[in-house]
N, C-alpha and C positions, 0 to 999 in steps of 0.2 A: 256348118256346125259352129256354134258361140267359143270362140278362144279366150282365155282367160290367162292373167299371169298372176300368183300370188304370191305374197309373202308375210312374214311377221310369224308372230308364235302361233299363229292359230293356221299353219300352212298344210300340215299335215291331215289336219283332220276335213279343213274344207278343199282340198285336194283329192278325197277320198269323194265325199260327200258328190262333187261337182262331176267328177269321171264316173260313178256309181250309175249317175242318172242322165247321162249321154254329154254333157260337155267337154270339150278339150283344153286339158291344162298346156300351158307352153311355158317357152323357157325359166325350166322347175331347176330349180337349184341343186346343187352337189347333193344334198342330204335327201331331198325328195328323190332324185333319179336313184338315190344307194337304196330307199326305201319300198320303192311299188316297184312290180316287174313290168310296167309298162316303159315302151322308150315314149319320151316327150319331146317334141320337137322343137325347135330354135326358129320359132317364127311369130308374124305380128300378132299381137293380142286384141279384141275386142274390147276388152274389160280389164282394169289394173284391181286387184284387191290387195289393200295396204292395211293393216293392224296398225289402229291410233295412238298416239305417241302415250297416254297413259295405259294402254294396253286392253282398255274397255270394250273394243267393239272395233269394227272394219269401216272402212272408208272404201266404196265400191265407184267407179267413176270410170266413164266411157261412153260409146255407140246407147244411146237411149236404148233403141231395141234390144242390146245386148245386154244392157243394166238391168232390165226388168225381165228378161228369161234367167240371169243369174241371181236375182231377190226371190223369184219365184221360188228357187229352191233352201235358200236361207233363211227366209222368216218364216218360214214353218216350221224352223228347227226343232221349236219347242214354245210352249205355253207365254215362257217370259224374254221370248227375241221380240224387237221392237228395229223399224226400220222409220227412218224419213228421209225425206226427200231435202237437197239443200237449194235454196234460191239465190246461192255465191257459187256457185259449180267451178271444178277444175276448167280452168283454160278458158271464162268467162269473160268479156270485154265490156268495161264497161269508162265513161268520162267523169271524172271523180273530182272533187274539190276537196285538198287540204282542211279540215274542221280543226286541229290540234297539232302545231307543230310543237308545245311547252318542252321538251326536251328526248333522253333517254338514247333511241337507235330508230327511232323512225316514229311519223308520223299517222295521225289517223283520219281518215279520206272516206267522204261523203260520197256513195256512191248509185244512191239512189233511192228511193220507198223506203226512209227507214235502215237501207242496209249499210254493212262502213265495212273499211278495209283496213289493213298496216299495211302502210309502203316506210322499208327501211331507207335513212339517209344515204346508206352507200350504193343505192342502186339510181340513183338521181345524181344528173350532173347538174352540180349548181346548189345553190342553198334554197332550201325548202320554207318557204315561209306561209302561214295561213291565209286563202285564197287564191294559192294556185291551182292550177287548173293542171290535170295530167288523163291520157289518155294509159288506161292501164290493164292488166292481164291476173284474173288468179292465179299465181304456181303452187299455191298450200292453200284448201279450203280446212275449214275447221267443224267437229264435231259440234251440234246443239249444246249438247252440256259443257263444251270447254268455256273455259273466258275467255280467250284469245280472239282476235278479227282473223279471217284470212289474210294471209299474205297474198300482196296486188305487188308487180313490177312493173313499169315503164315501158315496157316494149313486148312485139307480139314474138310466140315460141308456139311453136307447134309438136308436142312431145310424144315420142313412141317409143315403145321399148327398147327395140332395136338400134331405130335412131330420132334424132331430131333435126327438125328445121327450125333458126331464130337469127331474129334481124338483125339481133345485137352479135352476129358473128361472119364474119367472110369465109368464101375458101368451105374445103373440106377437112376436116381434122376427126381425131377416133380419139376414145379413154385408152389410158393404160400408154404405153410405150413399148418399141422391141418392134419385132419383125413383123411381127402380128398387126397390129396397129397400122404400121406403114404399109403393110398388104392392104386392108382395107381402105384405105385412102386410095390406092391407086387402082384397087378394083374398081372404085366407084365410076371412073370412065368407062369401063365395061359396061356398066348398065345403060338401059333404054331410054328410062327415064331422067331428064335434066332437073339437074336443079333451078328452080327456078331467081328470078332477079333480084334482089336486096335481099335473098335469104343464104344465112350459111347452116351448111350440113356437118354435123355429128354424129359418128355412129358411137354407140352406148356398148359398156362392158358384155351385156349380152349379147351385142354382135359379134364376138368373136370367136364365140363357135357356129355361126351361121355360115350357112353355103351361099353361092352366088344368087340359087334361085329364090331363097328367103330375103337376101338383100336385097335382090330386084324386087321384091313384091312389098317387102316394109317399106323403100324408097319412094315406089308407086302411090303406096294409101296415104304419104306423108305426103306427099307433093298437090294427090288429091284434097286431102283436107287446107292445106293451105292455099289454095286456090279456094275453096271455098269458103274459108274465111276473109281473102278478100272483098267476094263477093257480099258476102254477108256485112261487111263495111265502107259498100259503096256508098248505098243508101246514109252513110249517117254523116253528119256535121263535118266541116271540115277538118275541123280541131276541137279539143275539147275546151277551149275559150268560147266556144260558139251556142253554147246550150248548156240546160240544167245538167248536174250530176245524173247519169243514167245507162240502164244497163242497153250496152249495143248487139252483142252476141253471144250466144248459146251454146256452141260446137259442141261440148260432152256436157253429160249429164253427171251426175254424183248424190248417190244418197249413202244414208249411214246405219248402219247394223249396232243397237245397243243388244250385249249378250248379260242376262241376267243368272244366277246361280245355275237355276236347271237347264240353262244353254248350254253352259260351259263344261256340267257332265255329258250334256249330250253329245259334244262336244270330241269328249273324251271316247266316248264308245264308239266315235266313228274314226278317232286315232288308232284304237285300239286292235281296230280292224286291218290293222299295218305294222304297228309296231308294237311294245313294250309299253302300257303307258299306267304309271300309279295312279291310284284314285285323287282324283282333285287336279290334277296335271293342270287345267287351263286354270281353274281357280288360282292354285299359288304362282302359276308363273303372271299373272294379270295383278296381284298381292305388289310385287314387286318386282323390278327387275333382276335385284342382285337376286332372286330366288331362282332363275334359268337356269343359270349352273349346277344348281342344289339338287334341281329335276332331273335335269339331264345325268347327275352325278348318280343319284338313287336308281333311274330307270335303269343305268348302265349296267349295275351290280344286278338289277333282276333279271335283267333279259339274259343274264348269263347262267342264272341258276334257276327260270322259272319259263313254261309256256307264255306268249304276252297276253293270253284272254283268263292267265291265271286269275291275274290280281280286279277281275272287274266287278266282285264282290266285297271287297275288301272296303271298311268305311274312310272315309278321309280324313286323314290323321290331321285335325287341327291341334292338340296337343301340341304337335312337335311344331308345324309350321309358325302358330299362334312363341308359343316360348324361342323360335329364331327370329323371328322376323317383325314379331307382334302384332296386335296390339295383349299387351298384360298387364296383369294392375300396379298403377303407378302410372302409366302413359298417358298420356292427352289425344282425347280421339274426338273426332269432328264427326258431324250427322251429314252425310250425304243423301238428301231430298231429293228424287231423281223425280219427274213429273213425264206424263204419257207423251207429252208436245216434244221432250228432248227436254226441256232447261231441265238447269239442276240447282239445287238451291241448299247454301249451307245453314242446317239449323243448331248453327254453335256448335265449339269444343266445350270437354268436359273431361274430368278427371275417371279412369277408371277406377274405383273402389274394392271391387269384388271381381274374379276371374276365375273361372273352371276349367278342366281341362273336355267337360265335354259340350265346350262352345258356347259357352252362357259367361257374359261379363254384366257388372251395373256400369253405368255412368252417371256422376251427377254435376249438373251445370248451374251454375250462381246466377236468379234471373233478375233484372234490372225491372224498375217500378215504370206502371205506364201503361194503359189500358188492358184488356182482359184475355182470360186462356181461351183460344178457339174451341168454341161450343158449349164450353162449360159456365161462361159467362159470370165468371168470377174475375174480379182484379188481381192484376199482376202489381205485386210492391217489393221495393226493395227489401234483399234478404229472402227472399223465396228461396227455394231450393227444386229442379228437377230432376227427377232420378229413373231412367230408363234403363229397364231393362234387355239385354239384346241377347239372341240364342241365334248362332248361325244355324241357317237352311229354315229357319219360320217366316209363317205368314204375315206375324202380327208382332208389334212389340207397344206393350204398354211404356208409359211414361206417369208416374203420378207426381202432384206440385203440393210441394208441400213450406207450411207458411214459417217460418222466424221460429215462431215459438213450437214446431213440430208436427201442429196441426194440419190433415190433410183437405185441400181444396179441392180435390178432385183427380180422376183417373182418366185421359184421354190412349186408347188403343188405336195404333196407326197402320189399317190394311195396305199390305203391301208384296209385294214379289219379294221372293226367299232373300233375308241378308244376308249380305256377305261382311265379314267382320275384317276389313284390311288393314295394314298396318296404320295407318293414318285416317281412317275416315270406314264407318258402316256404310254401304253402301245397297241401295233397294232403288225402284219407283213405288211411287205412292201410287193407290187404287183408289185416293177418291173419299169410300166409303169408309166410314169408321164407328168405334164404340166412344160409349163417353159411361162414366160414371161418378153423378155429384156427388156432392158429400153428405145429402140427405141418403144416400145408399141408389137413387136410381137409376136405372141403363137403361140408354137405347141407342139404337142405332142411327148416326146423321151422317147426312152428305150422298144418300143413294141416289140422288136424283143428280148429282155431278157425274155419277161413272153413268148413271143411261146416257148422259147428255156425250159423256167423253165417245161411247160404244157408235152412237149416232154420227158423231164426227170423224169416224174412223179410227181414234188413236188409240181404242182399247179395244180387241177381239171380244167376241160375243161366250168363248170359253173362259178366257181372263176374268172377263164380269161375272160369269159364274161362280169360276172359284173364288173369288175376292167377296161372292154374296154369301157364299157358303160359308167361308173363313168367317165374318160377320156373325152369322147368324150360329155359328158357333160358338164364339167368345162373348158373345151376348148371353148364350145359354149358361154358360161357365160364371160368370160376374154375376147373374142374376139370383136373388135369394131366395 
């Protein structure tokens, strides 16, 4: 059976989700073991699932085979889950060359086809200058849509939940301090398995509620794998002076889970199957961090005065969330461009104007002179004005450009998975298709032959295109005279 360990805000519900349909969750934390009546066990994982640091979506990374029986059950969550695959994978080895030492905390390192990495200065002995050459390890790969490079360090680490093996340590050593800690250290002569030569051993805060037969066996698969990552760099160059920037090894796979609006209730109703959970739960705590506690705080008071499959009719109070946490008018909110490949692309801040409380704001952005509106094929000049409207949970959000003197140059509608209205940025993927309307009054519909072409390539499901043709050819109906 596929083991699995997770965490982040999203633990409860794909904790549900994963034991539902025969996987086994392991070492589940304080709140998850207070929450399911199942025991979970204190042993090694196949699969880590970690919620990304903006709280967008999972970072899934492990046994290839076991990554792709755990996607299987995740991207079908719902209509607008999106997963890819990463080509900088956790625990990746690859010969990299310095491209940018100019300053800050670390450098940026060529590491092959196109791909780069950050290696920070305090993980290198020595001064880092452009065109050094470093043989290096992913410890943090990074979502499609973020800006960041993954994080590359200078030496090999082989990491498991339990425990780790890395070169850059001697000896056995445990987290944490006290009696506990020095038990495990001196258990580890008790096991079978030696550690092997230039590597030191770690056991990780989750080992210490492990027995000796889970030590022995998370020891084992660790010892395994780094031997097999030897192997795997026998074949390559001496040193990374020796050859181009390039990737040497593969060990775990990693791909990424983006959760769009209708994920996140979905989301919700499989928490809900455990615990107390208000409506919008994943939405606001994914809004912002400081909102966790707010969640947490509201769900407390209900779960004491209500059944928890009360409230899962209840609509999502944007109101209250929207006026704590924002965005409200007056605020500067940014257009988050999300595209089916993963990138994301910001299409400017703008001032809110207009704000409701049942989830509809304007924004309008000051556009800079210089070639023409997509589709509409009208010039853009200084003193334009764009004024989009946005209604959280829609398909579609118009934006009309309108010129200096008031005049309108046209109406382009941007298909897309339900927005979500967070505090600093709307946030959707675009489908591709859209409406346009010139200022002669005519509509139609452009860009359908981008979502077949996307559907074809994999990166848009064949229901998604539907409903994005549908949405289409519905707001074409509505604009049309």
């Amino acid at each position: 059976m596929t083991t699995v360990r997770v965490r982040g805000i999203y633990t409860t519900a794909i904790t549900h989700r994963l034991e539902q349909n025969g996987l086994e969750v392991v070492q589940a934390s304080d709140p998850i073991q207070e929450r399911f009546d199942d025991e979970f066990e204190t042993a090694p994982a196949d699969v880590r699932i970690e919620t990304t640091r903006d709280r967008q979506g999972l970072e899934v990374s492990g046994n290839r085979e076991a990554v792709e029986t755990v996607l299987t059950e995740l991207e079908g969550l719902e209509i607008d889950t999106f997963r890819w695959d990463d080509d900088v994978p956790r625990a990746a080895v690859f010969d990299a060359e310095v491209i940018d030492a100019a300053g800050g905390g670390g450098a940026t390192v060529d590491l092959g086809d196109g791909r780069r990495g950050y290696l920070p200065y305090d993980d290198v002995d020595g001064y880092v200058d452009e065109g050094n050459r470093y043989r290096v390890q992913v410890t943090e790969p990074t979502p499609p849509w973020a800006d960041d490079e993954p994080r590359v360090q200078p030496t090999l680490e082989v990491q498991g939940g339990l425990c780790s093996l890395s070169q850059d340590r001697t000896g056995v050593s445990a987290a944490g301090r006290g009696e506990r800690a020095t038990e495990l250290v001196g258990m580890t002569d008790l096991l079978s398995p030696s550690v092997p030569d230039d590597w030191g051993l770690y056991w990780e805060h989750s080992a210490l509620d492990a027995d000796l037969e889970a030590m022995g066996t998370a020891l084992e698969q660790i010892i395994e794998r780094a031997n097999a990552l030897e192997v795997a760099l026998a074949e390559a160059p001496e040193g990374p002076s020796d050859g181009e920037p390039t990737e040497l090894a593969t060990p775990r796979a990693t791909a990424w889970c983006w959760f769009g609006r209708e994920s996140r209730f979905a989301l919700d109703a499989e928490r809900r199957q455990v615990e107390t959970t208000m409506p919008g739960h994943h939405r606001t705590k994914a809004a912002d961090r400081a909102a966790s506690a707010a969640v947490d705080f509201a769900e407390g008071i209900l779960g004491s005065t209500t059944d928890k499959n009360d409230t899962a009719d209840d609509a999502f109070p944007f109101d209250a969330v929207s006026q704590q946490f924002g965005p409200t008018a007056g605020d500067r909110l940014a257009i988050g461009h999300g595209k089916p490949d993963g990138r994301h692309i910001s299409l400017g801040r703008g001032e809110v104007t207009n704000w409701d409380a049942d989830g509809s704001l304007t924004l309008e952005r000051s556009m800079r002179g210089g070639g023409s509106y997509d589709a509409l094929e009208v010039p853009k000049e200084d003193g334009d004005v764009a004024v989009t409207k946005f209604r959280e949970g829609r398909w579609w959000y118009p934006t009309t450009y309108k010129a200096a003197d008031g005049s309108t140059k046209g109406t382009y509608v941007n298909i897309c998975t339900p927005v979500e209205l967070f505090p600093d940025e709307a946030r959707y993927v675009d489908l591709y298709i859209d409406v346009i309307r010139t200022p002669d009054g005519t509509v139609e519909i452009v860009d359908a032959d981008e979502l077949e072409a996307a559907v074809s390539d994999g990166l848009v499901s064949e229901s998604l295109a539907a409903k994005a043709t549908s949405v289409a050819e519905a707001v074409e109906r509505a604009l049309s005279p």
